[in-house]
C-alpha positions as CSV (number, residue, x, y, z in Angstrom):
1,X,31.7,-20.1,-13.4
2,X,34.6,-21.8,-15.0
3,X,34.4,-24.8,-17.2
4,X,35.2,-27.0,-14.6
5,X,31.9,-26.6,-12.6
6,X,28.1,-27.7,-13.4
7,X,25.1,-25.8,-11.7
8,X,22.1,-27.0,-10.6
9,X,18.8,-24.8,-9.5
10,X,19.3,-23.9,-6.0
11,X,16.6,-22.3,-4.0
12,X,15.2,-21.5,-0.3
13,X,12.0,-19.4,1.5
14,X,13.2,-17.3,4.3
15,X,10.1,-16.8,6.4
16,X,10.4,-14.0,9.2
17,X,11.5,-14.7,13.1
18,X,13.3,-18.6,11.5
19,X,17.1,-19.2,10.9
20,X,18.1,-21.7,8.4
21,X,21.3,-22.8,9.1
22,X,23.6,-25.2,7.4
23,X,27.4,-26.6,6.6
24,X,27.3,-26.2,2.9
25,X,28.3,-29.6,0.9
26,X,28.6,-28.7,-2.1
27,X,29.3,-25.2,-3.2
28,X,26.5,-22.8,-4.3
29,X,25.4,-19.0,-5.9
30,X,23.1,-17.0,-4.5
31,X,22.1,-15.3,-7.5
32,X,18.5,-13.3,-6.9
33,X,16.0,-12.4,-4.0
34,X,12.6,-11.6,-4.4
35,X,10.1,-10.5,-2.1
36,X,7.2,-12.4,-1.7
37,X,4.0,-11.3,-3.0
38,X,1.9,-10.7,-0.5
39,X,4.3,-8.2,0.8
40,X,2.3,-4.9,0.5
41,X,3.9,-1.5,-1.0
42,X,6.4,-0.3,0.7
43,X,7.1,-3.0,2.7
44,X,11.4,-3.3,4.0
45,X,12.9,-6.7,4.2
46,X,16.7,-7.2,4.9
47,X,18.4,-10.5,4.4
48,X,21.2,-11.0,6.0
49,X,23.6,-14.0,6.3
50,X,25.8,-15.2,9.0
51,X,29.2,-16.6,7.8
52,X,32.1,-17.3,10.4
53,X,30.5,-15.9,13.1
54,X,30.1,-12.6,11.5
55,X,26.7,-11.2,9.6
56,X,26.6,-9.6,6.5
57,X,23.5,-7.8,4.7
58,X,22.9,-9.2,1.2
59,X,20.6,-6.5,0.4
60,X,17.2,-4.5,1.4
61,X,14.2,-5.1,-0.7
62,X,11.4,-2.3,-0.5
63,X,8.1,-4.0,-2.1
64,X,6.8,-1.8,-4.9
65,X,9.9,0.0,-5.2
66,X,12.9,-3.2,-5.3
67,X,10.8,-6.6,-5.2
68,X,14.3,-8.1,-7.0
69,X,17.9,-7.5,-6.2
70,X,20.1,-9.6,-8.3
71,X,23.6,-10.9,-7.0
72,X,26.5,-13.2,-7.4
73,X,27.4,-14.5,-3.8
74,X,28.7,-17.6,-3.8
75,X,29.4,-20.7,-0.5
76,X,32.4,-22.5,-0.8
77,X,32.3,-26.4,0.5
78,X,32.8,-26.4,4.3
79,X,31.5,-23.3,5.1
80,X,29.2,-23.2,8.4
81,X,26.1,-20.6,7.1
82,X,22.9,-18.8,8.3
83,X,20.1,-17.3,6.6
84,X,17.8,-15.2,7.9
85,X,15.3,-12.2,7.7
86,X,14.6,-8.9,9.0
87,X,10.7,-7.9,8.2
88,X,7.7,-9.3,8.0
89,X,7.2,-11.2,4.8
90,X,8.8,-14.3,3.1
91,X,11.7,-14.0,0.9
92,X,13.0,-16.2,-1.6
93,X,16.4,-16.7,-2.5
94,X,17.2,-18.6,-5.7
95,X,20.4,-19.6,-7.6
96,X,23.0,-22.5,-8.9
97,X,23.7,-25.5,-7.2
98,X,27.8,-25.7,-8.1
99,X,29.5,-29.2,-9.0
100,X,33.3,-30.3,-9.5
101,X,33.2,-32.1,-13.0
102,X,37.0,-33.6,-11.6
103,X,34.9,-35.5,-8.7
104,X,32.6,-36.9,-11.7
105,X,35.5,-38.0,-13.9
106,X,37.3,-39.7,-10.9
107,X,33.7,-42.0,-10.5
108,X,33.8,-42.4,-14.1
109,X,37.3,-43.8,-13.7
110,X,36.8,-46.1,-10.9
111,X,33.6,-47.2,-12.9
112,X,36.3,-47.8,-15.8
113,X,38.7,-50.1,-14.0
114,X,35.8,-52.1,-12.2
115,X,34.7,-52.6,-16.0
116,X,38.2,-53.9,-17.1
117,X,38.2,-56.3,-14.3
118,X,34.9,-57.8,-15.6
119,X,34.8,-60.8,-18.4
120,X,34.1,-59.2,-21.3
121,X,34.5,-62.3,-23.5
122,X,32.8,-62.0,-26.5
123,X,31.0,-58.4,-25.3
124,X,32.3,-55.6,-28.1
125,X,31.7,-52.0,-26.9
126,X,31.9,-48.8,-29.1
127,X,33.8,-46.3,-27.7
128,X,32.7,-43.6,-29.9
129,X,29.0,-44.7,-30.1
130,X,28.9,-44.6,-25.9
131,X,31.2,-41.3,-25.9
132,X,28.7,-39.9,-28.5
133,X,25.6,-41.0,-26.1
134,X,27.2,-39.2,-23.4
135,X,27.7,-36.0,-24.7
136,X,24.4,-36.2,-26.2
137,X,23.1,-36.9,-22.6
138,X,25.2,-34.0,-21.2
139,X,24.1,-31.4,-23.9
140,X,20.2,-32.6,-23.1
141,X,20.7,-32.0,-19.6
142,X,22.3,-28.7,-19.7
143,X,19.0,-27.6,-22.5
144,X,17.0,-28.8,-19.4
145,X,18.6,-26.7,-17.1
146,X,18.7,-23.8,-18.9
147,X,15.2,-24.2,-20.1
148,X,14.5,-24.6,-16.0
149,X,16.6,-21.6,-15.6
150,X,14.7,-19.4,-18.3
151,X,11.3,-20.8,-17.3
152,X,12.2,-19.6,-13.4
153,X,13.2,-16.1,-14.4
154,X,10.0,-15.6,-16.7
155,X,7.9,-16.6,-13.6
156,X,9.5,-14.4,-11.1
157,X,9.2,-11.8,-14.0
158,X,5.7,-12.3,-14.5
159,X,5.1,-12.2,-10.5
160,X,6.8,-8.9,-10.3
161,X,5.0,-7.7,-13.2
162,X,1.7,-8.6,-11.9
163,X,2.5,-7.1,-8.2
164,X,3.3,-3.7,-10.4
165,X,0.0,-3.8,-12.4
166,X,-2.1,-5.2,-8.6
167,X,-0.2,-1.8,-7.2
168,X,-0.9,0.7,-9.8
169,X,-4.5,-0.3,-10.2
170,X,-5.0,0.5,-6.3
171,X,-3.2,3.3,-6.2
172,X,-5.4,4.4,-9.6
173,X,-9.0,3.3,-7.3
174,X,-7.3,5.3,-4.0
175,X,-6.7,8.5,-6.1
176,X,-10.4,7.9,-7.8
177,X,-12.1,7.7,-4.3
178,X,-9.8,10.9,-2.9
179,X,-11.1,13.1,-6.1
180,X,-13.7,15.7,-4.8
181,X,-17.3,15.2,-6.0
182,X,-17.6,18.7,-8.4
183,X,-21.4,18.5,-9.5
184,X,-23.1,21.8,-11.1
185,X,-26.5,22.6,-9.8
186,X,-29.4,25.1,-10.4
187,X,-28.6,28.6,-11.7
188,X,-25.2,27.7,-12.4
189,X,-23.9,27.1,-9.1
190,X,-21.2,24.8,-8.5
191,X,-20.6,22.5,-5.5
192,X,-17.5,20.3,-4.5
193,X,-17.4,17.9,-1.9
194,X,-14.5,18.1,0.1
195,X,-15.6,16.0,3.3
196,X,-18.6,13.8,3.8
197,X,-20.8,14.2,6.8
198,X,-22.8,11.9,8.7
199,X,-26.5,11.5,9.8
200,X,-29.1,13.0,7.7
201,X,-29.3,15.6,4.8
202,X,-30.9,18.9,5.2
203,X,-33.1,20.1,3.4
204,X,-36.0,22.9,2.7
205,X,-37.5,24.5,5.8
206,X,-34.7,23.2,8.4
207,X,-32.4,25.7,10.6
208,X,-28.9,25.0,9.5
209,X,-25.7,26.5,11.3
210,X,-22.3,27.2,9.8
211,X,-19.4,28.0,9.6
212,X,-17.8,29.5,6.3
213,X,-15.5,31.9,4.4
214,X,-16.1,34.4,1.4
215,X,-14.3,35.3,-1.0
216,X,-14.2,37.2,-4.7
217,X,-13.6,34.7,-7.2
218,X,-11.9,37.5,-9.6
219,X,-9.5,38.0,-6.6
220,X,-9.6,35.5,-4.1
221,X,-9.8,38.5,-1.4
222,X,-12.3,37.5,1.7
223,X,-15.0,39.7,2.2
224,X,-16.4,37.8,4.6
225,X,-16.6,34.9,7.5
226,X,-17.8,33.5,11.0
227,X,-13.8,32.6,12.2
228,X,-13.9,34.5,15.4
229,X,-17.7,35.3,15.2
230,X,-20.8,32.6,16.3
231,X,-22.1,29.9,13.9
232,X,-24.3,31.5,10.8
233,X,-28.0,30.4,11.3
234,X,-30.9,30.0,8.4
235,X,-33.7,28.5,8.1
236,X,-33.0,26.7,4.4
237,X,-35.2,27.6,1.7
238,X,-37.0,30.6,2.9
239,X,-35.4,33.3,1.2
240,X,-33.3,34.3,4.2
241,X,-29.7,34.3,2.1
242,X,-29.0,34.8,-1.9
243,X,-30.6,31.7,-4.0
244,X,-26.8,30.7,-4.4
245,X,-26.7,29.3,-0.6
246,X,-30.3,27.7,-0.3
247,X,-29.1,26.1,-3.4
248,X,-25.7,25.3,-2.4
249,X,-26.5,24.2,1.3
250,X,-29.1,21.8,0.6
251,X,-28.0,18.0,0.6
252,X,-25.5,18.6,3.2
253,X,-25.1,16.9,6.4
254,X,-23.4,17.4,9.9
255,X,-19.5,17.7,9.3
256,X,-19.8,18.2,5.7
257,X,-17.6,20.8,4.0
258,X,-18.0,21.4,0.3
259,X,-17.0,24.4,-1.8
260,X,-19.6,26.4,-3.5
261,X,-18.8,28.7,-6.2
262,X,-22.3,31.0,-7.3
263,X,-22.1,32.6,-10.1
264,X,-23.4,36.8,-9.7
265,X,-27.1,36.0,-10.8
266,X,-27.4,33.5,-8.1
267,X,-25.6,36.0,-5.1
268,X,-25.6,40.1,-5.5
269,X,-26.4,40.5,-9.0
270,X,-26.0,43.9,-10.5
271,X,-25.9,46.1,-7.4
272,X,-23.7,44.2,-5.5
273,X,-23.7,44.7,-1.7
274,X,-21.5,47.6,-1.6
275,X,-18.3,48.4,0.1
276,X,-17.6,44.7,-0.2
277,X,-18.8,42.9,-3.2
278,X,-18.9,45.0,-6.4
279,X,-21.2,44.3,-9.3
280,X,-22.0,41.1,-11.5
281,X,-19.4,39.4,-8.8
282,X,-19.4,35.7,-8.7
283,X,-18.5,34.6,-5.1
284,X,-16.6,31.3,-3.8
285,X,-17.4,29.9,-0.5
286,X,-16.1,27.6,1.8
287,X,-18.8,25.9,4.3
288,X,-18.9,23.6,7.1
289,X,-22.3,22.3,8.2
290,X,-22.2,22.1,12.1
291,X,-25.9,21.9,13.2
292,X,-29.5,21.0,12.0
293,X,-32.6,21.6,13.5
């Protein structure tokens, strides 16, 4: 700005599907646009201005990722301009108001002579004393608009901020509800929900169908599953499988899949259940509940 000019806020809401347009009077800056808060992440807004007929992008702002994009655009006097928006959330534009200090010194003059022309008989003015109140009036008014100025940026500052902290603690609660539910049960066995069912639980003494797949937990290597066979059928609780599954199973409902790992106590034990599971070997499985009766 040179030191000709004086600045002024300027400011304006674009709000999505309006056109603001306008002849400017007195020149301006464009200076920052900020997305408005109720954008939600990831959210695209372009502004773009129309000047002469031809449209220009000022810039893209992505909420959560660029809420602010800074600038220094400036509207001559006489120029025939457009705002608007493409999205679907408010933006706000904000900036300087631009002044000619010549245009104020040629009123001050023209107050001057219309003074001279007055009687003044008798009236003895200070030159120094008014000159001094003037610049004393000046320098409060440029504090004030720099204290405007500063007070502005902290608040678009602190709105940013707060979007960031409103983001991060939902993307923190998201995450929290996505973890799988690990719980460790009976004899050692372990259990972790990876999809919740609906209906009711089974429990002891109900037929239960399946689907699953085995594996070695030393080597991930599947020793067994039903893909390409029918659906595996117990009745839970009576002994029917190793103490790992009517352990495991229970508490499950229709569309449930959890991950069981049992420890070699709770499946095979010592012997095994040769060719395909050796010795002491703890076993992982993979289960879908598909039917109870």
């Amino acid at each position: 700005m040179s030191v000709s000019e004086m600045s002024t806020f300027w400011g304006l809401v674009i709000s999505p599907g309006k056109v603001y347009e306008k002849t400017v009077e007195d020149g301006f800056i464009v200076g920052q646009a900020c997305i408005d808060m109720s954008a939600p992440e990831g959210a695209r807004v372009a502004v773009i201005v129309n000047v002469r007929e031809i449209e220009h992008t000022l810039c893209i702002l992505t909420a959560g990722k660029l809420d602010v994009q800074r600038m220094n655009v400036c509207f001559g006097e006489g120029e025939d301009i457009a705002f608007r928006i493409e999205g679907e959330y408010d933006v706000h534009l904000t900036g300087e108001n631009l002044y000619d200090e010549r245009l104020l010194e040629e009123d001050e003059d023209d107050i001057r002579e219309s003074d001279e022309d007055t009687d003044l008989d008798g009236f003895i003015v200070d030159d120094d004393e008014s000159e001094n109140e003037e610049e004393d009036e000046a320098e409060s008014d440029a504090a004030q608009q720099i204290s405007k100025k500063k007070k502005l940026q902290e608040d678009l500052q602190n709105q940013h901020q707060k979007k960031l902290q409103q983001i991060r603690e939902s993307k923190q609660q998201e995450e929290k509800k996505q973890e799988p539910k690990r719980r460790t049960l009976k004899g050692g066995v372990v259990i972790t929900e990876k999809k919740t069912g609906s209906g009711r639980a089974c429990g002891k003494g109900d037929r239960v169908s399946l689907k699953y797949i085995g594996r070695l937990k030393e080597n991930n290597k599947v020793f067994d599953q039903t893909r390409g066979k029918s659906l595996f059928t117990f009745r839970l609780g009576a002994k029917e499988v190793i103490d790992g599954w009517d352990i495991g199973i229970a508490g499950m409902c229709v569309g449930s899949k959890r991950n069981i790992v049992i420890p070699a106590r709770m499946g095979y034990g010592r012997a095994g259940a040769q060719p395909d599971i050796p010795p002491n070997a703890d076993l992982v499985f993979d289960v879908e509940l598909v039917k109870i009766k």
